[in-house]
C-alpha positions in Angstrom: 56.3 115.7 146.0 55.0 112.9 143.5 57.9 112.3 141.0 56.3 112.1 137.7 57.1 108.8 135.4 59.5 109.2 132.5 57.3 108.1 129.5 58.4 107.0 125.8 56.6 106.1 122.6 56.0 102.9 120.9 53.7 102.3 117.4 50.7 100.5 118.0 47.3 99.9 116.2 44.0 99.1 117.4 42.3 97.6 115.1 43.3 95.7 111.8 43.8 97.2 108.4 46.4 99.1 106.5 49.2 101.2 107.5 46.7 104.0 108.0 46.1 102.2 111.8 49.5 102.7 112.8 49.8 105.5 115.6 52.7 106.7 117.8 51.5 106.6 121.4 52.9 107.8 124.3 53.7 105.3 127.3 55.2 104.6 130.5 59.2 104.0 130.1 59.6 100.1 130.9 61.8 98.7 134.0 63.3 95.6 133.2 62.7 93.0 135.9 65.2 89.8 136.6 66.4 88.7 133.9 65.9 91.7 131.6 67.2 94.3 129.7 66.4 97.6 128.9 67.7 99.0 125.5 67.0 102.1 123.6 66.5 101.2 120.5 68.9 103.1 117.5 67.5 101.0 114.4 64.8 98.3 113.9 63.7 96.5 111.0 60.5 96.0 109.3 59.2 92.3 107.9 56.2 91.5 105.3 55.0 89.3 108.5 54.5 92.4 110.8 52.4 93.8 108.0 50.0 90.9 107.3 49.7 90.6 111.4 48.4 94.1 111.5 46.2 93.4 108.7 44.5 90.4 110.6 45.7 87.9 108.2 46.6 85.8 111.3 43.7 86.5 113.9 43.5 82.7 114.3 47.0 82.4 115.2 48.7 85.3 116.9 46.8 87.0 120.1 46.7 90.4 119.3 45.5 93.3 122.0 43.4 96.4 121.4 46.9 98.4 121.4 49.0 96.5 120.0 52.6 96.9 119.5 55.1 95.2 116.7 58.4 95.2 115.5 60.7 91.7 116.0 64.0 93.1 114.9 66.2 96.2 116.9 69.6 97.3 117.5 70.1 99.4 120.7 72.1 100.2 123.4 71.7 99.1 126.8 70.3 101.5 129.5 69.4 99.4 132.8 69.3 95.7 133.1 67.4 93.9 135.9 68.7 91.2 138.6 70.8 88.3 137.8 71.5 90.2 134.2 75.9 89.8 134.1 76.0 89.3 130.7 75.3 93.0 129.5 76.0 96.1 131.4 74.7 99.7 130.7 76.0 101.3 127.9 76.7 98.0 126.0 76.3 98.1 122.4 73.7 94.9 120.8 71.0 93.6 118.5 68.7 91.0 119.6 65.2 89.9 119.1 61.8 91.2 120.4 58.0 89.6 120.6 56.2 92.3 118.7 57.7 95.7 120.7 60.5 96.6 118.5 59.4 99.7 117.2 59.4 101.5 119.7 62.0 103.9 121.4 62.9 101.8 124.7 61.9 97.9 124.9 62.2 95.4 127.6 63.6 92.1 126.3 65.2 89.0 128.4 69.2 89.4 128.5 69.0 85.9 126.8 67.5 87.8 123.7 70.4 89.6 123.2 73.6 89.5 121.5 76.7 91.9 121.6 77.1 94.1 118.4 80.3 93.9 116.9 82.3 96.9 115.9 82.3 96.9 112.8 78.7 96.3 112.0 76.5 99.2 111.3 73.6 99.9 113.2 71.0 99.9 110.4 71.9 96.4 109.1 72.1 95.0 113.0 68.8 96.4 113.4 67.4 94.7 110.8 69.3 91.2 110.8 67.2 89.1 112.9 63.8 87.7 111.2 64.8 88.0 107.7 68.4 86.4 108.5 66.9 83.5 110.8 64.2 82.6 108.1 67.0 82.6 105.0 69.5 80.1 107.6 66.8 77.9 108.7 65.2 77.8 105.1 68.8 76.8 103.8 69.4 74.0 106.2 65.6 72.8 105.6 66.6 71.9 102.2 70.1 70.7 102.8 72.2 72.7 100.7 75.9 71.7 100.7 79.2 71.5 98.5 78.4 71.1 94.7 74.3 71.4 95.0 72.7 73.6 92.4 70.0 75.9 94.5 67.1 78.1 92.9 65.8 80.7 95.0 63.2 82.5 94.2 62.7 86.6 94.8 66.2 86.1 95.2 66.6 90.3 96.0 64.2 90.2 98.3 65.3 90.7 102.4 65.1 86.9 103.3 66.1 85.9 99.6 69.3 87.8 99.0 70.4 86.2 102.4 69.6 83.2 101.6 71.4 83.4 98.4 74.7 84.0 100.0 74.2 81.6 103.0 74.0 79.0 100.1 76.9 80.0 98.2 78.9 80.2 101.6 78.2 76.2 101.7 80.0 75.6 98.3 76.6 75.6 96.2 75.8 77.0 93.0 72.7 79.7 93.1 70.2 80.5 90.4 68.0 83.3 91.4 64.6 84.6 89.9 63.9 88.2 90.0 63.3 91.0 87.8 66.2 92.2 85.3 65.9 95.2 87.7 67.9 93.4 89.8 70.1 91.4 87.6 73.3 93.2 88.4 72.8 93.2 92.3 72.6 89.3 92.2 75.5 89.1 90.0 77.5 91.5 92.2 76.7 88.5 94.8 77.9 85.7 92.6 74.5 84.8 91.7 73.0 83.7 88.6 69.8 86.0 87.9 66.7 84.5 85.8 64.3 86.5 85.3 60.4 85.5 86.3 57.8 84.8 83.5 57.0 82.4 80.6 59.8 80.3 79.7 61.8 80.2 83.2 62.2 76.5 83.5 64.4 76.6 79.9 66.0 80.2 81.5 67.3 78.3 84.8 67.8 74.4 83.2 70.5 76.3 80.3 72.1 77.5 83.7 71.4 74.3 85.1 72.6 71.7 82.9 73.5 69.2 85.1 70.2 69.2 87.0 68.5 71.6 90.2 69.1 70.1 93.7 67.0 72.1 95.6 64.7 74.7 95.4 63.8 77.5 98.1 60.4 79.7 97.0 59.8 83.3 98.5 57.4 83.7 96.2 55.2 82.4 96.5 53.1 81.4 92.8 53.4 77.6 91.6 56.8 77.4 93.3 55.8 73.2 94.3 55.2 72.7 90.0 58.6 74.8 89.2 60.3 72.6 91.4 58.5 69.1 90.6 59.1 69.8 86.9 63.0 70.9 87.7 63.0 67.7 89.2 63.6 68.7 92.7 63.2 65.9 95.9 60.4 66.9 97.7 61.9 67.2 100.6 64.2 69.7 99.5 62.1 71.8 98.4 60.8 74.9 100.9 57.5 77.2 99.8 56.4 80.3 100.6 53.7 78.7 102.9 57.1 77.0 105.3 58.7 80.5 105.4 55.5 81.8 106.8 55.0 79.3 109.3 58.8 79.3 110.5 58.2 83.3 111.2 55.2 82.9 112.8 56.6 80.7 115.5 59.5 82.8 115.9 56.8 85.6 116.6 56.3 83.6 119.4 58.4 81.1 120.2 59.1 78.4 123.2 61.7 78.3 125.1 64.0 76.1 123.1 63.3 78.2 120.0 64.3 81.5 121.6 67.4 79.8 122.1 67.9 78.6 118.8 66.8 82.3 117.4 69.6 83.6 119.6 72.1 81.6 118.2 71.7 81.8 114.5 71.3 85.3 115.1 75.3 85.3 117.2 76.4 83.6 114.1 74.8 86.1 111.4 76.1 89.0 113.2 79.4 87.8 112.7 78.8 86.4 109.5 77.4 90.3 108.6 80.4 91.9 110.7 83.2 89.6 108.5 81.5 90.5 105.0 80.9 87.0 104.7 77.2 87.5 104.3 76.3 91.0 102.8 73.0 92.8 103.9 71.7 95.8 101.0 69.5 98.3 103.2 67.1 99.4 100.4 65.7 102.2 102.1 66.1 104.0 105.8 63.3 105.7 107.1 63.2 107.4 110.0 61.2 106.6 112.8 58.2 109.4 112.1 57.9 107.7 108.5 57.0 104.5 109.9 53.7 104.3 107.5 55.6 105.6 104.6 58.2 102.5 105.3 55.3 99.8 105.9 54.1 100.9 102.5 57.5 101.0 101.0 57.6 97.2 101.9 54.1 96.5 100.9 54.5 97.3 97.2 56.6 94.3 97.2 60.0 96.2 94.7 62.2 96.6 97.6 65.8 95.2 97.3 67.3 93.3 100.6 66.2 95.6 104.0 63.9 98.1 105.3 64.7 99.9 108.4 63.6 102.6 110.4 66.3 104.8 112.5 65.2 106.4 115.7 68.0 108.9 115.7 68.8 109.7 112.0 71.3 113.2 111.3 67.9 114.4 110.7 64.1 113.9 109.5 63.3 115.6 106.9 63.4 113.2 103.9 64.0 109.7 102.8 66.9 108.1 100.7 66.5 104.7 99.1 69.3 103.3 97.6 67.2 101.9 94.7 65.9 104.8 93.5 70.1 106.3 93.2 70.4 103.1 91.3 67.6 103.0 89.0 67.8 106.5 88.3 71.0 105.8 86.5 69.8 102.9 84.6 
């Protein structure tokens, strides 16, 4: 008697273009081979960099197949691991870091890719820490920030800025960060000084600013190099839009010493996330059937902190973003 394969689903597209292209398919359930790890995946993450992938923005740079999966963040539990894997065991519970398969049901990583979850961190944010957390730590020791510096970020309520906001302020620093009055009283809940975007917002953040900007992190992405030449910032502690994108891209696919790295600052963050120290707002939680409806979420660009998709949510039949609870009492 033939014993029929187990099978699972991932998302894929097959050509470029908008979240229209993104399809559930049906494949074969992965083994994992030496070194490996198979997880089933509870909660995974969605980043503006897995969007402009799928919309060919990166051709040039990041090989993409006629069924292509994505996804870099997950949080899972363990299933099966491959030979020479001591590290995790089956049932373990852990978050790690993928190479464009996250979304997906069941994924294959290296053991190396992984990190134990802690307790007392909930699934959603550990699902959505990785790419988002590693850009806002890296970004913040790019520019140097330390004891008594005076930081503006910009789309400071965004996911990579509103971790990067509290990274900063964990170092001793001051933080100034631009955004719409929307979101004035979640950056203040943070300990963060909100300025809001437009004419007039070098006079907004020097008044907070008296003694002088130190360094200057842009997710923005609009004139941040002039904002932060007129503030007076060092060039070299200054980070755009442009060094954000080019730190996620390798970490799309990195070497071997960067995977290391990745898997470090991601240890740290988890605990950082699992102490309070560094908080993680999950705007809205869609579950895994509403993976379009989530892209687009993202893609209108209003979204505070997180996106994440559940693959086992108490059910499916509608969407709650905590946004919408919070601007329906404004």
């Amino acid at each position: 008697m033939t014993r029929t394969a187990l099978s699972t689903k991932s998302v894929q597209f097959a050509e470029f273009g908008g979240v229209e292209v993104l399809e559930f398919v049906d494949v074969r359930m992965p083994e994992p081979g030496p070194g490996e790890v198979l997880v089933e995946v509870l909660a995974a993450g969605i980043n503006h960099i897995e969007a402009y992938i799928r919309q060919g923005q990166f051709a040039d740079r990041i090989e993409t197949s006629n069924h292509q999966t994505q996804g870099s963040d997950f949080a899972g539990i363990v299933i099966a691991v491959g030979n020479g894997v001591t590290q995790f065991k089956r049932n373990a519970e852990v978050l790690g870091h993928a190479r464009m398969s996250s979304h997906a049901y069941h994924i294959v990583v290296k053991a190396t890719s992984l990190v134990a979850k802690p307790k007392q961190l909930p699934w959603e944010v550990a699902g959505s820490l990785f790419l988002a957390g590693l850009a806002a730590h890296d970004l913040v020791d790019q520019v140097r920030v330390g004891q008594g510096d005076t930081v503006v970020v910009s789309a400071a309520a965004g996911g990579v800025g509103s971790i990067e906001i509290q990274l900063a302020k964990l170092r001793g620093a001051t933080v100034i960060g631009t955004c719409g009055e929307r979101n004035f009283d979640y950056l203040r809940q943070l300990g963060i000084k909100p300025v809001v975007y437009g004419d007039g917002m070098i006079e907004r953040i020097e008044k907070l600013a008296p003694d002088g900007v130190d360094a200057y992190i842009d997710n923005f992405g609009q004139n941040g190099a002039a904002l932060a030449e007129e503030l007076g910032v060092d060039a070299k502690r200054f980070s755009s839009s442009e060094h954000r994108r080019d730190l996620e891209l390798e970490t799309i696919c990195p070497d071997e010493a960067t995977e290391k790295h990745n898997t470090d600052v991601l240890t740290k963050l988890a605990q950082l996330a699992a102490d309070r120290q560094v908080s993680v707002l999950i705007s809205g939680y869609y579950p895994f059937g509403f993976v379009r409806e989530a892209f687009d979420d993202l893609e209108k660009r209003h979204a505070r902190g997180k996106i994440v998709l559940g693959m086992k949510p108490a059910h499916s039949l509608s969407v709650m973003k905590a946004r919408d609870v919070s601007d329906a009492r404004d």
